[in-house]
C-alpha positions in Angstrom: 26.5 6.3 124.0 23.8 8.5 122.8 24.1 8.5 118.7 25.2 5.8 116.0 25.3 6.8 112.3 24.8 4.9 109.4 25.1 5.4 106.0 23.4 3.6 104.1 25.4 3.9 100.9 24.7 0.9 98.0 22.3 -0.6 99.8 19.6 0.3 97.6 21.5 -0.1 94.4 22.7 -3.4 95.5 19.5 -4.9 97.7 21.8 -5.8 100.6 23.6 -4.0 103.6 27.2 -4.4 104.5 29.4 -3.3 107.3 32.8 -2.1 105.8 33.8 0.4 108.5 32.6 0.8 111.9 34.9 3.0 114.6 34.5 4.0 117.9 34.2 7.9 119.1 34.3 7.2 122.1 37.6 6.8 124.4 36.0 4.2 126.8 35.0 1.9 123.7 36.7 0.3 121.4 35.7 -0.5 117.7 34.7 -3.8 118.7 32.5 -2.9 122.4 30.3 -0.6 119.5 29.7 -3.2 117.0 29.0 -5.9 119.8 26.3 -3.2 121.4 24.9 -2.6 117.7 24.9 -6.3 117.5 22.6 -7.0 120.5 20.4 -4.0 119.9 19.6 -5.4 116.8 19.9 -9.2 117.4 16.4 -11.1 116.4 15.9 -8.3 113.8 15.1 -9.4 110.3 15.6 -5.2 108.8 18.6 -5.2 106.5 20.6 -2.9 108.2 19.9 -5.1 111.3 21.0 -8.5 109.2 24.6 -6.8 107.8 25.4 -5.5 111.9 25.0 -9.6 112.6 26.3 -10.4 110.0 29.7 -8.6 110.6 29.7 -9.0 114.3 29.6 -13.0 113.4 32.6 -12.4 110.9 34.4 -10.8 113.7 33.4 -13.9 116.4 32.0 -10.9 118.6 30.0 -12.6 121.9 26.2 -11.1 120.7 24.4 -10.3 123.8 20.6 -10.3 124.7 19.4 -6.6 124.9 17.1 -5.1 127.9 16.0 -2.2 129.0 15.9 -0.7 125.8 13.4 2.2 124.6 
């Protein structure tokens, strides 16, 4: 996986970041391995963007990993 995009839509007019759609592009992952990997890239993070991902992946009971070997 090379590239994840965002958009960031409301999240200035409302102060706060929400998931609503996340889908996979990819045919070896499914919706749920990409939202687990954003999940763990971002766990410990306090950034908005990085508290809705959690925040979502907790909705969905999805296993949050610990990260490494990232750069």
């Amino acid at each position: 996986m090379k590239y994840v995009l965002i958009d960031k839509t409301g999240t200035l007019t409302e102060g706060n970041f929400k998931v609503t759609r996340y889908n996979s592009l990819k045919e070896n992952l499914n919706d749920e391995d990409i939202l687990k990997i954003s999940a763990s890239l971002e766990k410990g993070s306090t950034h908005p963007l990085a508290i809705g991902i959690l925040s979502k992946a907790r909705e969905k009971e999805i296993n949050i990993e610990n990260a490494s070997n990232t750069h």
